[in-house]
Backbone as CSV, one residue per row, in Angstrom:
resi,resn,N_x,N_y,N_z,CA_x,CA_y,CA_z,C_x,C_y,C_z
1,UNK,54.144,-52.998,-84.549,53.372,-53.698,-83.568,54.335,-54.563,-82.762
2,UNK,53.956,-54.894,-81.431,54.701,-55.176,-80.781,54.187,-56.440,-79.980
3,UNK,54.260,-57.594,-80.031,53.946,-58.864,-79.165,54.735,-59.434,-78.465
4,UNK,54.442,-60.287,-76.975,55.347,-60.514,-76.335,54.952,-61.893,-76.693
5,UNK,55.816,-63.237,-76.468,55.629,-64.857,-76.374,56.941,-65.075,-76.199
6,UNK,57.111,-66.706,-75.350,57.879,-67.237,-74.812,57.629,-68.470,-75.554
7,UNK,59.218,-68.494,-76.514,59.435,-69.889,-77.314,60.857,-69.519,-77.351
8,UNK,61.283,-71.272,-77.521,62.619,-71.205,-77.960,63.043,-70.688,-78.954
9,UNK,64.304,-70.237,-78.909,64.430,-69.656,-80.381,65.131,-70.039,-81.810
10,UNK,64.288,-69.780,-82.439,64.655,-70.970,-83.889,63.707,-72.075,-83.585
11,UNK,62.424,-72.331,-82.932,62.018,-73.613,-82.851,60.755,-73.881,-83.650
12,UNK,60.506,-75.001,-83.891,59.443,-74.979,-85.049,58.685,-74.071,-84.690
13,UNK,57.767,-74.777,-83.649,56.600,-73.320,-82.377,56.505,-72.146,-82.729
14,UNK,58.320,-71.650,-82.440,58.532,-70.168,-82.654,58.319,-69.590,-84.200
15,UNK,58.682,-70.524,-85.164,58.485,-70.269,-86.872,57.397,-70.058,-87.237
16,UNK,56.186,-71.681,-86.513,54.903,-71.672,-86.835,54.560,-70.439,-86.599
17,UNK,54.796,-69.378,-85.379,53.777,-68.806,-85.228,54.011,-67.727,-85.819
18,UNK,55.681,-67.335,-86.173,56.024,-65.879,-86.992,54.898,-66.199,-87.993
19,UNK,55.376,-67.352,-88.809,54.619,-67.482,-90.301,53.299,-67.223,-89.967
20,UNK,52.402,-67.397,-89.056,50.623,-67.057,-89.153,50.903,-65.735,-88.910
21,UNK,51.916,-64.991,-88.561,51.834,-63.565,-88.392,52.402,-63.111,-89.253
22,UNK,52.991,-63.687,-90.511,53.104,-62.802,-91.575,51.425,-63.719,-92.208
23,UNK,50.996,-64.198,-92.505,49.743,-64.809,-93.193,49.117,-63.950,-93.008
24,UNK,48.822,-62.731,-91.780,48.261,-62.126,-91.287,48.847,-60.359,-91.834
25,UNK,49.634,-60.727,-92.306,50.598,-59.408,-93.090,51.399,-58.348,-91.728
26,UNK,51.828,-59.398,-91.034,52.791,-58.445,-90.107,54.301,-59.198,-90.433
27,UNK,54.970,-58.840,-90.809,56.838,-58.989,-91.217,57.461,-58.792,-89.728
28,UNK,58.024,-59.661,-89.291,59.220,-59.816,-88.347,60.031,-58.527,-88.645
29,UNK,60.496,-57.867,-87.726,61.560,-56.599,-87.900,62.504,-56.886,-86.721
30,UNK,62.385,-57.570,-85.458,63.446,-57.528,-84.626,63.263,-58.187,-83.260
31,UNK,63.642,-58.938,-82.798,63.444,-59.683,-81.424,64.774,-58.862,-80.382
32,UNK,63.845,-58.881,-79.005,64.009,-58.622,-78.089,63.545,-58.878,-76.987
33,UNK,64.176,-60.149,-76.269,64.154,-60.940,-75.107,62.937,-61.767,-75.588
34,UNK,61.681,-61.579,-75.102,60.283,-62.654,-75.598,59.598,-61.286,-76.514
35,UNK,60.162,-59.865,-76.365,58.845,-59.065,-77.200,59.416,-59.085,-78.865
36,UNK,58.784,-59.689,-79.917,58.578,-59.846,-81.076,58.152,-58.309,-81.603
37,UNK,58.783,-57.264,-82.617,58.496,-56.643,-83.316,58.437,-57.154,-84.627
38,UNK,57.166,-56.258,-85.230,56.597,-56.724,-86.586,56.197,-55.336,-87.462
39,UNK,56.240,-54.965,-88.458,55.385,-54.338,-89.038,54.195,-54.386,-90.372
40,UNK,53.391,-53.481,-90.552,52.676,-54.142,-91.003,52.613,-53.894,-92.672
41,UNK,52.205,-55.261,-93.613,53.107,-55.014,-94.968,51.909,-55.504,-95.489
42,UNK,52.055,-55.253,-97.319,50.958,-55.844,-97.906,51.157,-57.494,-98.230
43,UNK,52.152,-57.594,-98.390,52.585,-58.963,-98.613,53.734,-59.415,-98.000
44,UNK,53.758,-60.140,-96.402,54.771,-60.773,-95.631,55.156,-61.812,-96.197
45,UNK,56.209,-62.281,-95.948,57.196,-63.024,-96.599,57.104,-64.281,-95.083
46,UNK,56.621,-65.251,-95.882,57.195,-66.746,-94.699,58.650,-66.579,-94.638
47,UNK,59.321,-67.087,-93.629,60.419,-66.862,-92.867,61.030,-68.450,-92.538
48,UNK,62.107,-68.529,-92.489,62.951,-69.414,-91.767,63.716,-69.247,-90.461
49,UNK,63.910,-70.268,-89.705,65.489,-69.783,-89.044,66.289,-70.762,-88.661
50,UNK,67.887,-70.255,-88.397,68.396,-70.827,-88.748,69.755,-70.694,-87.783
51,UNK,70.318,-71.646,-86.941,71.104,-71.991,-86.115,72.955,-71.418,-86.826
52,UNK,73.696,-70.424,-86.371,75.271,-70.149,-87.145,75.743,-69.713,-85.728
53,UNK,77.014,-69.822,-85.670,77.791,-68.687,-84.722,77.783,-67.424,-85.105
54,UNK,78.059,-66.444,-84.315,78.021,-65.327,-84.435,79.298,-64.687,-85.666
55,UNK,79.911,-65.265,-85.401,81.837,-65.196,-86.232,80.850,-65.484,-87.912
56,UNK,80.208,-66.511,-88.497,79.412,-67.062,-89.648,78.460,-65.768,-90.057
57,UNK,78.030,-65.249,-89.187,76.901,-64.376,-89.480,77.584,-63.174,-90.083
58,UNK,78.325,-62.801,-89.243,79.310,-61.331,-89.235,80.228,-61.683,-91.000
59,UNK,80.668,-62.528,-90.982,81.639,-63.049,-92.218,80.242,-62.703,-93.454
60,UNK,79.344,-63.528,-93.299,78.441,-63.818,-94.133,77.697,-62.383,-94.790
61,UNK,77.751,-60.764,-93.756,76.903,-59.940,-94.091,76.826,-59.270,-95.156
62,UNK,78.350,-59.463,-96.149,78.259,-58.642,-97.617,76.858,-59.268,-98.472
63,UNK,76.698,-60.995,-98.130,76.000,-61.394,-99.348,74.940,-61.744,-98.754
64,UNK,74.331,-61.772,-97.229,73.318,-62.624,-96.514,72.693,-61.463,-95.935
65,UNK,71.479,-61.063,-95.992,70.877,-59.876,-95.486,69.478,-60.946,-94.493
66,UNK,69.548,-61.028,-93.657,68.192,-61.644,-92.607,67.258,-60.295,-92.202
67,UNK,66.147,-60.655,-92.015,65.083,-60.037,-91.570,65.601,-59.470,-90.216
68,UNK,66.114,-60.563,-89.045,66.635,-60.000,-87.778,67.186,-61.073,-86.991
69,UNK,67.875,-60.899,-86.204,68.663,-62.124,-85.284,68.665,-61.947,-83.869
70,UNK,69.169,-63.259,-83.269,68.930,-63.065,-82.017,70.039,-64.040,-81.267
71,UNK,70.955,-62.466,-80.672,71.860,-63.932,-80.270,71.981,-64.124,-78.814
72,UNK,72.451,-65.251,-78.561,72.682,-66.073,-76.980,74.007,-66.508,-76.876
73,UNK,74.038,-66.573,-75.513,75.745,-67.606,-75.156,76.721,-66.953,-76.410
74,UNK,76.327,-65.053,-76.549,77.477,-64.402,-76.822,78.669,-64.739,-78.211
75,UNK,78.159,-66.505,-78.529,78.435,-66.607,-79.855,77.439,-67.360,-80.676
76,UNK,76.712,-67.593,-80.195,75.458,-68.803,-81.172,74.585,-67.761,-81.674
77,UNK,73.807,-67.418,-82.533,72.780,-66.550,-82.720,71.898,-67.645,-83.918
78,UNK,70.744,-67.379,-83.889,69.514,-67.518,-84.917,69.420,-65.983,-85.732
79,UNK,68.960,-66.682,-86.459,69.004,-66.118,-88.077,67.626,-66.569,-88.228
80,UNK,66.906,-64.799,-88.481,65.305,-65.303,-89.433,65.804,-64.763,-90.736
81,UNK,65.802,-65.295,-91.723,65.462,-64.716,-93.244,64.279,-65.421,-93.630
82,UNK,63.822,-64.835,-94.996,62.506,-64.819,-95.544,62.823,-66.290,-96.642
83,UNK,61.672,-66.807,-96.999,61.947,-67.984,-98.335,61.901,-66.993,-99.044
84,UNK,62.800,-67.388,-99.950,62.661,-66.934,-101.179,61.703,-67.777,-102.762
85,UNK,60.607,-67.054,-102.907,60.046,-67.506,-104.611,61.090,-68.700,-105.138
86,UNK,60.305,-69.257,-106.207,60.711,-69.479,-107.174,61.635,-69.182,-108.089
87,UNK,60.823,-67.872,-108.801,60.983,-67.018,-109.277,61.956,-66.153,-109.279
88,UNK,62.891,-66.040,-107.606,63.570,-65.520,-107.799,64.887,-65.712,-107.516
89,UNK,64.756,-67.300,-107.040,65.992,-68.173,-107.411,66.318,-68.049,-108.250
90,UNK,65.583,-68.192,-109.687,65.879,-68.207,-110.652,66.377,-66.930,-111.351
91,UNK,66.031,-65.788,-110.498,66.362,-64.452,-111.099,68.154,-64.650,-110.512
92,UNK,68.375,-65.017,-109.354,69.623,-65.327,-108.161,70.517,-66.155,-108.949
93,UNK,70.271,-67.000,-109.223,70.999,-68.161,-110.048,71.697,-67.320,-111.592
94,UNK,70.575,-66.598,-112.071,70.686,-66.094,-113.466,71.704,-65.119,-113.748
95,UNK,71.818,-64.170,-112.325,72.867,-63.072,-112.011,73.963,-63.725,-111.575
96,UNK,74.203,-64.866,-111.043,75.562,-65.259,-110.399,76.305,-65.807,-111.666
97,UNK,75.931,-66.569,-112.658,76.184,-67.733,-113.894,76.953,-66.563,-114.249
């Protein structure tokens, strides 16, 4: 599914409204310019995002997997990834020790 909206990006606005659209069971898959792709899941994952340079992101991709990004000014990009559980911090934590 495919929606268009005009928000900054990374801004609360823009979070609030991913998150009622996963509440709604559509998952973020990829931004492009204002049109928002989503698809549709049984259980969407609330989302974050999150302000890195582009150089941070690229370094970061062996261990950091995001939902989708969006970058500007060629080195700044936003970063959506999902929260992660409880549950599976604790699974995360348990494998690294």
């Amino acid at each position: 599914m495919q929606k268009r909206r005009f928000f900054l990006k990374g801004s609360a606005a823009e979070v609030a409204w991913l998150n009622r659209q996963a509440a709604r069971g559509y998952q973020l898959t990829a931004i492009h310019g204002l049109s928002y792709q989503f698809k549709e899941v049984s259980q969407a994952r609330q989302l974050i995002a999150e302000y890195m340079p582009q150089t941070t992101l690229q370094a970061m991709t062996t261990v950091f997997q995001p939902l989708t990004s969006y970058t500007f000014h060629d080195d700044m990009t936003v970063v959506y990834s999902t929260v992660a559980l409880n549950n599976e911090w604790s699974t995360m934590i348990n494998n690294t020790a």
